[in-house]
N, C-alpha and C positions, 0 to 999 in steps of 0.2 A: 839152455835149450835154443834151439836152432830156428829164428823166428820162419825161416823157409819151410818147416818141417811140415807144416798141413801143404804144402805146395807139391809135396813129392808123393804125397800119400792116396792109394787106389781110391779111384772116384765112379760114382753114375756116369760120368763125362768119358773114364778113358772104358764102361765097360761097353758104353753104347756106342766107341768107337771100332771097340773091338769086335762086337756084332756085324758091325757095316749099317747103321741107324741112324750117327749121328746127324742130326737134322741142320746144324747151323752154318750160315757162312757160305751157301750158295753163293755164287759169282754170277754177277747178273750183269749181261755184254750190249744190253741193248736199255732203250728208255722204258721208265717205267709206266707202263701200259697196261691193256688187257691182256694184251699178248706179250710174251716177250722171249727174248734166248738168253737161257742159265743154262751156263756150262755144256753149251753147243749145241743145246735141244731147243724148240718152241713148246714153253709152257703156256699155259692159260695162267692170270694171275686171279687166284682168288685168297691171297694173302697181304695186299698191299690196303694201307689208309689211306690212296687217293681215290676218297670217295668222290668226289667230283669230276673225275677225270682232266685234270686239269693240266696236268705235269706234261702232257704232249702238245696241251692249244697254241699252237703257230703265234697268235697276238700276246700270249704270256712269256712264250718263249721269247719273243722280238722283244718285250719289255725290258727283258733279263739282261740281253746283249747290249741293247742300247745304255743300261745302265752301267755296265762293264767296260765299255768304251767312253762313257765322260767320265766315270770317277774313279777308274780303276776298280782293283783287283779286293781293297775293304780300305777299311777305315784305320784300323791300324792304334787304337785303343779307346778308351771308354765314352759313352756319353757325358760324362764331365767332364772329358778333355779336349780330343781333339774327332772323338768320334760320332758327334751328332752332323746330321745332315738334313737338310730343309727338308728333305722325301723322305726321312724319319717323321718328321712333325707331321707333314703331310697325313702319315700312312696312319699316325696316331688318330688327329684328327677326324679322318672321314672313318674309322672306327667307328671312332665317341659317336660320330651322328649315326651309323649303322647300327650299333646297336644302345643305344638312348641313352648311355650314359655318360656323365659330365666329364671326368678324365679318363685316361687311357695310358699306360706305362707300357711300352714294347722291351723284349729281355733278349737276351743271345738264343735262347731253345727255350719250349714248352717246359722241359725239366726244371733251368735254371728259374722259368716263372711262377712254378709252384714253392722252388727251394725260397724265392725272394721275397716272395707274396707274404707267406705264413708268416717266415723266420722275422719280418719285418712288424708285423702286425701281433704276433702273441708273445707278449712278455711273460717278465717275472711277474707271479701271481696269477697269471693267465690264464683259461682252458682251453684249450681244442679239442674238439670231438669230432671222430673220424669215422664212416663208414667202412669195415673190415675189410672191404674189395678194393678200395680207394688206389687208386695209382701208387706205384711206388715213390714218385717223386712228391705226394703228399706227406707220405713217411718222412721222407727223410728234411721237409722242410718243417716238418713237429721234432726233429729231432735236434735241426741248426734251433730253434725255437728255443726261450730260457721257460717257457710254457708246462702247463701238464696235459701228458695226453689221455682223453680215454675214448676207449673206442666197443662201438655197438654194432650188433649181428647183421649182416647186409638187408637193407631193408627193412631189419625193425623197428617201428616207429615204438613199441611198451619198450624196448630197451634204448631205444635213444631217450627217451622222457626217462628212464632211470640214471640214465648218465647226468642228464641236464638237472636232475634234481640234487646230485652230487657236488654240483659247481657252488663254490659261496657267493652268500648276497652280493660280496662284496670284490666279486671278481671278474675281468674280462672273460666272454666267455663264445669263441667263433667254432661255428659248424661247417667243417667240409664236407663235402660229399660230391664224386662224380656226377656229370649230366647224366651219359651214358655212359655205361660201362663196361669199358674196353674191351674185358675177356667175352660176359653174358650178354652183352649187347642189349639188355635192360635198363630201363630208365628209374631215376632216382625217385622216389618219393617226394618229388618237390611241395606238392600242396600242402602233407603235412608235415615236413621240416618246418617249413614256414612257419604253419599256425603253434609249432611245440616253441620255434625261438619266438616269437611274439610272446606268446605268455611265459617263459622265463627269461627274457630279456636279452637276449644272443644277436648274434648278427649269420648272417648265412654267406659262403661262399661255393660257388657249383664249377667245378673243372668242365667248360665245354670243349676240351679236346677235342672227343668225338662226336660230339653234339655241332658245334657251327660248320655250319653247310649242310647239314645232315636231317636235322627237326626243326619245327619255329618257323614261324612267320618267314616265307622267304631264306629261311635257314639261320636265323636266327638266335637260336639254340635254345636250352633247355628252359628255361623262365618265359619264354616267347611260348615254347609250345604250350605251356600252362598257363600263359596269360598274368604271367605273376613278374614281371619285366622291374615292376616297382618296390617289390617285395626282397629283391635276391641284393645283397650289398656287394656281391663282388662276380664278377665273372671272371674266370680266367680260360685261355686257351691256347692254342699255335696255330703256326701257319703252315706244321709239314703235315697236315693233312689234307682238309677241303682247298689250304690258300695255296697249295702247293709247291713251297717253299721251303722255310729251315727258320724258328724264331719263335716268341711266344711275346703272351702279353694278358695286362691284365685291364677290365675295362669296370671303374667306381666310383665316386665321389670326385669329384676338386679335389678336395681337400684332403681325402684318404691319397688318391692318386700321389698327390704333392709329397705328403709324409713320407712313402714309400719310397718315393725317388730319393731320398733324402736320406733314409735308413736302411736300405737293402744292399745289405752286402754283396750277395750275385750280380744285381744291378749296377751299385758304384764301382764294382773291380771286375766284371770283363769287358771285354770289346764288344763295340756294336753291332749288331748285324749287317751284316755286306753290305754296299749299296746294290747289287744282282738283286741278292735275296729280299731286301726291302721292296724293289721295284717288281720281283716278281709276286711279291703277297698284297700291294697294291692294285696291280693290274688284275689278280684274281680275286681280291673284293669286290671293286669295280665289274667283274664279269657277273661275278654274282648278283650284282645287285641290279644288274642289265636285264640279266637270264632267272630271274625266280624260278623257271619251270623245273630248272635242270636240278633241281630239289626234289620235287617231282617226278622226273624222270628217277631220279636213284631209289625214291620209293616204288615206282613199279617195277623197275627190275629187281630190289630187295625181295618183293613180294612174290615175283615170279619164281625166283632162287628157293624161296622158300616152299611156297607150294609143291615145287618139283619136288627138292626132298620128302616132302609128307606123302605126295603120291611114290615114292619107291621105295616107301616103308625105313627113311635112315630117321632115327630117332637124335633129333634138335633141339636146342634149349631153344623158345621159345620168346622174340622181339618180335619188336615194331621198328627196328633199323636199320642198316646195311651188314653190320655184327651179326653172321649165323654160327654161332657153335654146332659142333655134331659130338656125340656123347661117344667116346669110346674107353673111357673106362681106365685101364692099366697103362702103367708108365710105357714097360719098353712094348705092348700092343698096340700101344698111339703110336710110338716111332718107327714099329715096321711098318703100320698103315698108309706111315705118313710118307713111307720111304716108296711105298710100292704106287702111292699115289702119284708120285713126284716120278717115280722115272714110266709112269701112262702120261705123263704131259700137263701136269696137273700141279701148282703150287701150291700148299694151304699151308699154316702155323701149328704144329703140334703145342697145345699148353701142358704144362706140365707142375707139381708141386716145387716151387712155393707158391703157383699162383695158381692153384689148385690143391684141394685136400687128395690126398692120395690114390684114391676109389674114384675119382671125379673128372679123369682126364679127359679132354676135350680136342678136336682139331677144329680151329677156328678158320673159317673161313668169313670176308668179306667183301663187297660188291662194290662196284664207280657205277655211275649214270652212266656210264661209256661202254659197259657192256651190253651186247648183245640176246636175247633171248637164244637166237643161235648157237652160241656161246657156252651159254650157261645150261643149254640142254647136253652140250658135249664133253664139257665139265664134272655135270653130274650123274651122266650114264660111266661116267669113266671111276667115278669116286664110288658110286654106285657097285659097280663091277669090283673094285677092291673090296669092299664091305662084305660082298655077298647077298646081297640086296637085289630084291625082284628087279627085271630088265621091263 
């Protein structure tokens, strides 16, 4: 058999090309903004994780460049070789003191710092137990993992304590689970993860992807907004969202931190992150931690986003973060929606199965503090008017 042979074979992919649907791979000609031009048109962006608006700020961008002009174009391989740099340790550094904890391990991308994270930390004998929504790059670092996985109903805290009561006395046993999450824009159960790994002896790790910059003290992330800072043993996250960048990092222990650099295969064999890119997720820490308000600000215009929808009757899953889903139900009914959105001027994300059950399709849209109430009212008169939705 022809290992190419599912390669050639009729897909959703070529039938949703054939409709004129297919949703990916817009060509986007301008920075990424609230505004921008894909494919010769001015869209509104409400499909982009620069929730901070940061990706356009003049003093982040100057950051970028200056770091591009002293140390060139990257590094040119690993941090155990030749690819560490003082504004690595640096960006570690004021991290750890950002958000309170002792080490901090910076990765090439968010992916590769959940692939390192896990795959480093859950051995043979091990358990990890997963929240069923969990990013995929959670997956697949239980999968690099010599670990067992098992995984409980998003948000069930009776079926997470059924899982946890599955793990032997005598075994490692780490809880992931997103801050927030990605598709629903709902936040994790942290309180009681907590109190279920305290009494069966676990350790907790929370993906704040889309959580830093976003919730928390100052932006924080998800352990902050719950006041559980001391509770959560590992935070992980990136920089190509809030820090508006390319990179990830994991923020623990000393001592865990230390191990980790020491045993994570993604960590020890790729190259480091730019010097560009480290100096731009620097300078956009540092903005943040200048600017608290601008947390702030993305909450009320999250809020504003939101409200709009409810008054013009589009039916939302229902947060408290810059993550608004709109429910639309059927696969190729999201992608004409999403098609007819897109060419009124309007960008959003069609979700679709595997990252949805079938019946459950969704167009995700999300918000930066950089938008405009203006904006967002023209946005969603226009998404509105596609829906069929009261004017």
């Amino acid at each position: 058999m022809d290992i190419f042979e599912k390669c050639y074979k009729p897909s959703q992919v070529d039938e949703a090309k054939a409709r004129g649907i297919y949703p990916y791979f817009h060509a986007l000609e301008s920075r990424q903004d609230t505004e921008v031009i894909m494919e010769g048109k001015r869209r509104i962006m409400l499909g982009s994780n620069n929730y901070l608006g940061l990706t356009t700020n003049p003093e982040i961008v100057e950051a970028g460049i200056k770091a591009f002009e002293q140390y060139g174009s990257g590094c040119s391989g690993s941090r155990f070789l030749n690819g560490t740099l003082e504004m690595h340790l640096e960006l570690e550094d004021e991290l750890s003191k950002f958000l309170h904890k002792d080490g901090v391990v910076t990765f090439s991308t968010g992916f590769q710092s959940n692939l390192g994270i896990i795959s480093a930390i859950v051995g043979l004998g091990d358990y990890v137990i997963c929240d069923k929504e969990n990013h995929a790059s959670i997956y697949d670092g239980c999968k690099l993992s010599y670990g067992k996985m098992l995984r409980y109903k998003h948000n069930d805290m009776e079926e997470l304590e059924q899982m946890l009561m599955k793990v032997p006395e005598k075994s490692g046993c780490l809880i992931v689970t997103d801050g927030v999450f990605s598709m629903g824009g709902d936040i994790a159960n942290l309180p009681e993860i907590v109190r279920l790994a305290k009494k069966y002896g676990a350790r907790v790790m929370v993906d704040d992807a889309h959580a830093l910059g976003v919730i928390g003290e100052g932006g924080r992330g998800t352990a902050s907004y719950f006041g559980l800072e001391n509770d959560v043993d590992i935070y992980m996250g990136t920089f190509s969202k809030s820090l508006a960048s390319l990179g990830g990092y994991m923020a623990t222990s000393k001592e865990v931190a230390e191990y980790v650099k020491h045993k994570s295969r993604p960590f020890i064999f790729s190259a480091s992150i730019t010097p560009a890119s480290c100096a731009v997720a620097l300078a956009a820490l540092r903005y943040l931690e200048k600017h608290p308000e601008i947390v702030d600000n993305l909450a009320h215009i999250s809020a504003y986003a939101r409200q709009s929808f409810i008054s013009k009757g589009i039916s939302i899953r229902m947060s408290e973060t810059p993550i608004i889903p709109i429910y639309t139900y059927d696969t190729f009914d999201t992608l004409e929606k999403a098609k007819k959105i897109y060419e009124a001027g309007v960008y959003v994300n069609p979700v679709l199965p595997p990252a949805t059950p079938a019946t459950e399709c969704l167009l995700r849209t999300s918000y930066m503090a950089s938008h405009t109430e203006a904006l967002i009212d023209e946005a969603v008169d226009i998404i509105a008017s596609v829906l069929k939705c009261k004017q």
